[in-house]
C-alpha positions in Angstrom: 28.1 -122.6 -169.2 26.3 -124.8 -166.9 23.8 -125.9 -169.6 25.8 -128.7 -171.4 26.3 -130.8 -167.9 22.9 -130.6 -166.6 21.9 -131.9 -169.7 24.2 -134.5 -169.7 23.2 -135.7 -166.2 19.3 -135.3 -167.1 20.1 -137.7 -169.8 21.9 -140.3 -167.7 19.2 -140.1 -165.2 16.4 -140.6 -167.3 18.3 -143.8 -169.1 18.8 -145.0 -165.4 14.9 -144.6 -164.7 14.4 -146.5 -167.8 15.5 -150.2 -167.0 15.3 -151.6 -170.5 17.4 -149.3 -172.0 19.4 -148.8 -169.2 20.2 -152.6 -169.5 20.1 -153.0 -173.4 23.1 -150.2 -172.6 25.4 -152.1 -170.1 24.9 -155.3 -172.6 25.8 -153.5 -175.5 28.7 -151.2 -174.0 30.3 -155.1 -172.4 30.1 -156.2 -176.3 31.2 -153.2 -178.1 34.1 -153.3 -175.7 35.2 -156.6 -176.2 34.9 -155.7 -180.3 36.9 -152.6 -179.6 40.0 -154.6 -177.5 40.3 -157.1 -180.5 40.2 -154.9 -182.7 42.8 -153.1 -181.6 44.9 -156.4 -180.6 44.8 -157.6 -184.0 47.5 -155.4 -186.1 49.9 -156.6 -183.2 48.9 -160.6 -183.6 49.5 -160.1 -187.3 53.3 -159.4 -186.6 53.8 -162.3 -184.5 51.8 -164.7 -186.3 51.5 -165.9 -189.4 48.3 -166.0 -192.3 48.5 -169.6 -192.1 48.3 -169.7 -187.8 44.8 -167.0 -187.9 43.8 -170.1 -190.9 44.0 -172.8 -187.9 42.3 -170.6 -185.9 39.7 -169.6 -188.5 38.9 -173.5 -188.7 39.0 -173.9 -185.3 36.5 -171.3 -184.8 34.0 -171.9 -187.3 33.8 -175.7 -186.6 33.1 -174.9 -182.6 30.9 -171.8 -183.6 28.9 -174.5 -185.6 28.5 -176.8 -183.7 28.1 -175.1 -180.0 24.9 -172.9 -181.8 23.4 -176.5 -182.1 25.1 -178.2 -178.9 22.0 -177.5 -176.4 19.3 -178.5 -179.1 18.2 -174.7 -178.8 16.7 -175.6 -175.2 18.3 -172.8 -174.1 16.4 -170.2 -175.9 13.3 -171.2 -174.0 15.1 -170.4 -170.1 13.7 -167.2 -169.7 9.9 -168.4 -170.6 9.0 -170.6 -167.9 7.2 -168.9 -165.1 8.8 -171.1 -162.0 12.8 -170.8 -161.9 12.6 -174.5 -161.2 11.5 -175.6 -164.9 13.9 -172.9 -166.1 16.6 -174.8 -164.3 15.3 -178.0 -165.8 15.6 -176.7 -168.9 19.6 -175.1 -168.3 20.4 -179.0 -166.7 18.8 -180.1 -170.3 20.9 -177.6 -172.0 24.1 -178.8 -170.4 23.4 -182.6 -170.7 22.6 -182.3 -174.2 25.9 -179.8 -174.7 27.6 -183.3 -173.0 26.6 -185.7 -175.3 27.3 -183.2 -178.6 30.5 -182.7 -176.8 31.1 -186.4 -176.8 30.0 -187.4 -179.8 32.5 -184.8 -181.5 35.1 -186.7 -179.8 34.5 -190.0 -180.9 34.1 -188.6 -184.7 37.6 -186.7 -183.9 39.1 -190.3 -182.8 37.6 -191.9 -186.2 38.7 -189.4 -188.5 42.0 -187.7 -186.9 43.9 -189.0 -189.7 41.9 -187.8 -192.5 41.0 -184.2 -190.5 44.7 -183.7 -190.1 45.8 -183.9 -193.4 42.6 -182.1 -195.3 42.8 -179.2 -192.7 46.4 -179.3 -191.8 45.1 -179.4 -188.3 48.1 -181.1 -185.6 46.6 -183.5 -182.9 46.3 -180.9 -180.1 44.0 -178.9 -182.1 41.4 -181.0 -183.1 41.4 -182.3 -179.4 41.0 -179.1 -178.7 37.6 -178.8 -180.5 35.4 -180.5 -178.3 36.6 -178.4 -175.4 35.7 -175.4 -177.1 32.2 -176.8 -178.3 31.5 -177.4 -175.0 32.5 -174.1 -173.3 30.9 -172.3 -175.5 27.0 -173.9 -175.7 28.0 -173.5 -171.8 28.7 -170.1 -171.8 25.5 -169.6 -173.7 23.2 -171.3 -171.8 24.5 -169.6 -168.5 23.6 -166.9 -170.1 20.1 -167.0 -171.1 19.8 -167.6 -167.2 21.5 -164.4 -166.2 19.2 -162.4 -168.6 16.6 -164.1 -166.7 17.5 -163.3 -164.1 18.2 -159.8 -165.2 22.0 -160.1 -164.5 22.8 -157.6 -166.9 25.6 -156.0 -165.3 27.3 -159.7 -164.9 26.8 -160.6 -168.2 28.6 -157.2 -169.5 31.2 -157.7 -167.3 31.8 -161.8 -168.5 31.8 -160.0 -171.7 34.5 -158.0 -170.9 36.6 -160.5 -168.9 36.4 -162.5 -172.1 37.7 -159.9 -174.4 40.4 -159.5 -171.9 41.7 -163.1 -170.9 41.4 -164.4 -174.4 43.5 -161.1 -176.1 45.4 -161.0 -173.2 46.5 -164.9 -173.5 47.1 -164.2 -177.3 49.1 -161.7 -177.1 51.3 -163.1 -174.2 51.7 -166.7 -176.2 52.7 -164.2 -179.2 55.6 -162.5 -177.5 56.9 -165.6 -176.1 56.2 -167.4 -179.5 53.6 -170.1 -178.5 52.1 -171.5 -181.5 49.0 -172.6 -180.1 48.4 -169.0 -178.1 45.6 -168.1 -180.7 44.0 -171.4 -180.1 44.2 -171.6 -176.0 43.2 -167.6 -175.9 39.7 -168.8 -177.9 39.3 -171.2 -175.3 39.9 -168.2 -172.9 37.6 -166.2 -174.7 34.8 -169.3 -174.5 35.1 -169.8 -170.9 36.5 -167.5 -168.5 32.7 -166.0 -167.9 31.6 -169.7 -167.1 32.8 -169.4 -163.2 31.2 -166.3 -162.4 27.7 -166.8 -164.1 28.0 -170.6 -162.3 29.0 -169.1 -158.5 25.7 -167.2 -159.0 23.5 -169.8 -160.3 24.6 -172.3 -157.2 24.5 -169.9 -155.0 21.1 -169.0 -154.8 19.9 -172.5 -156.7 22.0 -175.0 -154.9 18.9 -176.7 -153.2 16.2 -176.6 -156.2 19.0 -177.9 -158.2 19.5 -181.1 -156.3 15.8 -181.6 -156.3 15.3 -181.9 -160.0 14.3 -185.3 -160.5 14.6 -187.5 -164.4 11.2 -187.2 -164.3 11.0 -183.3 -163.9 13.3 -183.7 -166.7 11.9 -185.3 -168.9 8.1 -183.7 -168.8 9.9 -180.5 -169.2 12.2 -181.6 -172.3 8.5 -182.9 -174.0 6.9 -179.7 -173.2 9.4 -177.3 -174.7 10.6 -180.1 -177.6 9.6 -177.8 -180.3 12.5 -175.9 -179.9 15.0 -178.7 -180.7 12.4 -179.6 -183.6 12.0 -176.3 -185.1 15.2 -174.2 -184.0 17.6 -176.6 -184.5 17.6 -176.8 -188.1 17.6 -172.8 -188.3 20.2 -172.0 -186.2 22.7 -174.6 -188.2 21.8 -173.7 -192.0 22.2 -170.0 -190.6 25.6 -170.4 -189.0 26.4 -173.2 -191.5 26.4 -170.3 -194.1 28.8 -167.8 -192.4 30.9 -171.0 -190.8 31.3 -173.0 -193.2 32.6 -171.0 -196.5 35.6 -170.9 -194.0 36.1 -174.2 -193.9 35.7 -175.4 -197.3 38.2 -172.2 -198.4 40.6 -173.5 -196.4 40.1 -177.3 -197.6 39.5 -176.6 -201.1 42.4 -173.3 -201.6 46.5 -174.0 -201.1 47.6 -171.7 -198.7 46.2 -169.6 -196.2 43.4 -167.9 -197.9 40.9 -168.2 -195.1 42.9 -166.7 -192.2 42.8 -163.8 -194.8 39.1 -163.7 -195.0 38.9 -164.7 -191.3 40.7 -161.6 -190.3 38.4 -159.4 -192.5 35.5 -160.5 -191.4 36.7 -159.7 -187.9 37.3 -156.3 -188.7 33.9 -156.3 -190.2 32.3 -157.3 -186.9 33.4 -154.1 -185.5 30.8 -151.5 -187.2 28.3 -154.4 -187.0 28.3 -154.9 -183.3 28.9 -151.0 -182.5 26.1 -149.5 -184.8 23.9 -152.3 -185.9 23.7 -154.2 -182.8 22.6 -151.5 -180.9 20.0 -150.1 -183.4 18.8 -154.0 -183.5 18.2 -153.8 -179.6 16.2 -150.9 -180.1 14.3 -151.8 -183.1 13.2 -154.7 -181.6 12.7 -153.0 -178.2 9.9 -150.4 -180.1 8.3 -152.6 -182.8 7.3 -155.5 -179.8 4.6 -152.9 -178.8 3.6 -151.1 -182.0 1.0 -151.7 -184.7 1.4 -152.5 -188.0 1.4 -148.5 -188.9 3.9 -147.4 -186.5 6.6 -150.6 -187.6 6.7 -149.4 -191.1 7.3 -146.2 -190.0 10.1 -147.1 -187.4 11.5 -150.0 -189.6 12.0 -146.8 -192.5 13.7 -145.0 -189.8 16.0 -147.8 -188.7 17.3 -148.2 -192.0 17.6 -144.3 -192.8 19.9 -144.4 -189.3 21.6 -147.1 -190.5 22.4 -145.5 -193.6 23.5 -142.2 -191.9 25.0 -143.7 -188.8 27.1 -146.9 -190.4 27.3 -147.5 -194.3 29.9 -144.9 -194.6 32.2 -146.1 -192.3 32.1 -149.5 -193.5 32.7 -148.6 -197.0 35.5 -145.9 -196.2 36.9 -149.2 -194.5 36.5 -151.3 -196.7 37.5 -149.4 -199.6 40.5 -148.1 -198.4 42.6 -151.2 -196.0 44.0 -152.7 -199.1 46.0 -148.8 -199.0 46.7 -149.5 -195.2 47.0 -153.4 -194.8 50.6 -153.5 -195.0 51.1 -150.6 -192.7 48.9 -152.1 -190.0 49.2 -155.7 -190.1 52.5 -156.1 -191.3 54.2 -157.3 -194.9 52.2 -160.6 -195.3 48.3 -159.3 -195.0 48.2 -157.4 -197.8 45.4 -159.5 -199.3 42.8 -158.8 -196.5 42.4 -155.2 -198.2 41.9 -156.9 -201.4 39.1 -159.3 -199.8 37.6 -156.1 -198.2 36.8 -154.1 -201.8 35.3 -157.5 -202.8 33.2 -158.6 -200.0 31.9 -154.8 -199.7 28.5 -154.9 -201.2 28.1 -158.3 -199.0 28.7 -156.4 -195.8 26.9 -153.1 -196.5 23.3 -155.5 -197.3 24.1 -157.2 -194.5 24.6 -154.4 -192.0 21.4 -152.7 -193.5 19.2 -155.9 -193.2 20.3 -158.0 -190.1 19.5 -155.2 -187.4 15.6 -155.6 -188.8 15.5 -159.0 -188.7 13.4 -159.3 -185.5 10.4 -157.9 -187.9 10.0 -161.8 -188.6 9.5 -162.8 -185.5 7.4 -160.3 -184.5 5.3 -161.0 -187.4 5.0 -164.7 -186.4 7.0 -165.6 -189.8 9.5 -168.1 -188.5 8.7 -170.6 -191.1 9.7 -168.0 -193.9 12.2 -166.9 -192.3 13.6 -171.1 -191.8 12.8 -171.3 -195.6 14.9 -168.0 -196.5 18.0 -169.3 -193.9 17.7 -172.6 -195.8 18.2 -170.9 -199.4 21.4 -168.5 -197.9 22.6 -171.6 -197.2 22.0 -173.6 -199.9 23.4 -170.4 -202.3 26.7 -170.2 -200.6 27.8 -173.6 -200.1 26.2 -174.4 -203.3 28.1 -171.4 -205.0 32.0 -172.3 -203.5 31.1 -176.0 -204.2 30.6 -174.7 -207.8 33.5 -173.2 -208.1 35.6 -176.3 -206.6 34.5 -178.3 -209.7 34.9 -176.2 -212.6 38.2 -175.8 -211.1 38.9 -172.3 -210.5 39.7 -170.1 -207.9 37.8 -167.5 -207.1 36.5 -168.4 -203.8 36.0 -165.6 -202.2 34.2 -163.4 -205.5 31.7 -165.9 -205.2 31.4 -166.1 -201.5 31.1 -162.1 -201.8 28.1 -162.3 -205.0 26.3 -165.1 -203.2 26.1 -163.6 -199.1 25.5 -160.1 -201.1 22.3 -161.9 -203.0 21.0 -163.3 -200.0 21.4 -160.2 -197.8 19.8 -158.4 -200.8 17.0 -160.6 -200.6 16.6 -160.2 -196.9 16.2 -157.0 -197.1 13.0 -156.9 -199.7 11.8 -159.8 -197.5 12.4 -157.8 -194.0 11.0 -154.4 -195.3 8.1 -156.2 -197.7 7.1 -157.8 -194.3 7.3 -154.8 -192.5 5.1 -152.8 -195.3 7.5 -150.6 -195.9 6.3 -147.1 -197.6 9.1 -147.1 -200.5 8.0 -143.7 -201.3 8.5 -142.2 -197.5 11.8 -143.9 -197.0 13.4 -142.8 -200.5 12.7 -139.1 -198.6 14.0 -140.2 -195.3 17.1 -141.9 -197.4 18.4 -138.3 -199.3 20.8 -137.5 -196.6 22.4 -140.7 -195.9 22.7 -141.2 -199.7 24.6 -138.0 -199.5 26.8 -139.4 -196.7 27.2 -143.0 -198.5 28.0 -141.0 -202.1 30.4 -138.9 -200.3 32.1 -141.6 -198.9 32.7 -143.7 -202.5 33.9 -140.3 -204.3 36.3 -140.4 -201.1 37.5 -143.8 -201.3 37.9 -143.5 -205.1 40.3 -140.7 -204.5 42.6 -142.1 -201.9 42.4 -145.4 -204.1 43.1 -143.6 -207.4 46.0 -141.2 -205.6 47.5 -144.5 -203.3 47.2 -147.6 -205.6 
């Protein structure tokens, strides 16, 4: 009888001894409960606000998601590399200053074009004011965060995390029961900032003095040394966010009404499986192919996908296939077409959740150029496919959105597992049980769709 809790405790102690896993653990159990909270916040947000309120906020996002990915020139990638905190500090004072100026800029092209932005986005004043704030809380959030995982602050960035999820739902759904129409807006700000203080009281605190030290000079020998990061990065990062961003964007410029909070809210369900399953299989991926040879990644890249397969795919298609039977009942009268975007953006989020956790295989295989070029090309597909659309006139945005991320994804996964020399052979063996699970799960969702719709 005693068997099952020794176990349990053998377990916990060993993943304690272990201090990567033990803090790849604590970072992913801060995220996966800040995707659980909003999840569950979200079929009571639907009742209080409307499709076309989650579209402000779907704009609102994916502008400051944009930009804020871009806002520290990527200098902040390179804080945990130096050996000396002091450059690594240089290089988080770099981040912020150039965070500053992004900020700034956004303003003064907000000022020039307020009258145009608020009639092609049906954005009010307060809003797009808003949008510089949240550019700059959130490239602040993230570089204060690349300094906390240098610094090994794992448990303080889980709990920011956390304290995120909690003060920006917690703000939304407050300004929703006391109808506040710009509670979805100020509770993204929430979400943005409220782990700034705490990751800033323990950066001063211990760096007050070598902070004041840093001289324009320092400054400036360490922005040349690490300038291939705003070279190279830069122009990654913003045709790979571009492609998820800015879809939203032009669906809501280019459709009348408020398609895009529709697709906004399903791809924030979607999040959900990604973060839980894939992100932690990426962490771990990553964590045994850094230190394997080019035998032993094949063999674990096969594996990652067979435990994706097993551990993932069928819970995304059983949701996916079967909100549009359940929209109504959990987000209220007015969502019903988030269960329609689901069954079409399916294949889309099944390649993507299969190829995304292996990405790292580029980087470990020194193929960042490729990699740029095959960002680049996702881009150019999906912007190039809605921009299509837009000038033959018709209007279905979000088909082609769902064919276009599903042929890139697709692609990125022959790329990923071609890179990783995949054995096609072994991992068609590996894959007969998960295929079981995923075939189960269609014949399932067929049936509640073919009994329910």
């Amino acid at each position: 009888m005693n068997r099952n809790p020794k176990l349990l405790v053998n377990m916990f102690s060993k993943i304690k001894e272990n201090k990567y896993l033990h803090s790849i653990l604590m970072l992913v159990s801060g995220s996966a409960f800040g995707h659980i909270l909003t999840f569950l916040a979200l079929p009571l947000l639907t009742r209080y606000f409307s499709p076309s309120d989650f579209e402000v906020l779907a704009v609102f996002v994916a502008i400051t998601t944009l930009v804020s990915s871009a806002a520290c020139c990527r200098f902040e990638i390179a804080i945990p590399l130096p050996k000396h905190d002091k450059n690594a500090l240089a290089l988080l004072l770099i981040s912020v200053m150039s965070a500053s100026i992004v900020t700034l800029l956004a303003c003064v092209l907000i000022i020039t074009l307020e009258p145009w932005l608020v009639q092609t986005f049906l954005l009010s004043n307060t809003v797009l004011y808003l949008i510089p704030v949240g550019i700059f809380c959130a490239a602040l959030f993230n570089a204060l965060q690349f300094w906390a995982t240098r610094q090994k602050a794992f448990r303080l960035v889980a709990k920011t995390r956390i304290s995120q999820s909690v003060f920006g739902n917690s703000t939304q759904l407050i300004s929703a029961y006391f109808s506040i129409p710009l509670g979805l807006i100020i509770g993204q700000l929430l979400n943005y900032s409220s782990g700034i203080f705490s990751i800033a009281r323990f950066l001063v605190r211990d760096n007050w003095r070598c902070l004041r030290a840093l001289s324009c000079k320092r400054l400036w020998f360490i922005a040349k040394k690490y300038d291939q990061y705003p070279k190279l990065s830069t122009l990654e990062v913003l045709a790979n966010n571009g492609g998820i961003q800015l879809p939203i964007v032009l669906i809501a410029y280019f459709v009348v009404g408020p398609e895009a909070g529709y697709l906004f809210l399903a791809l924030k369900l979607m999040q959900v499986p990604m973060a839980l399953i894939g992100g932690s299989i990426a962490q771990v991926f990553y964590a045994e192919i850094a230190k394997s040879d080019a035998h032993q990644i094949a063999e674990i890249t096969e594996k990652n996908i067979a435990s994706l397969m097993r551990l993932g795919v069928g819970p995304i298609i059983l949701l996916g296939g079967t909100l549009e039977i359940f929209a109504i009942h959990i987000f209220g009268d007015a969502w019903q077409r988030v269960g329609e975007i689901m069954v079409i953006l399916l294949p889309w989020f099944v390649l993507q959740f299969l190829s995304s956790p292996i990405s790292m295989i580029m980087h470990v295989a020194e193929a960042q150029r490729q990699m740029l070029y095959l960002t680049i090309f996702g881009f150019v597909i999906r912007i190039g496919g809605l921009c299509t659309v837009f000038w033959l006139g018709a209007n279905s945005y979000v088909e082609v959105l769902g064919v276009t991320c599903g042929i890139y994804y697709g692609i990125c996964l022959i790329v990923f597992t071609r890179k990783a020399k995949v054995d096609h052979t072994r991992l068609l063996t590996l894959l007969k049980l998960p295929a079981a699970i995923v075939t189960s799960s269609i014949v399932l969702v067929l049936i509640l769709r073919g009994v329910f719709l």
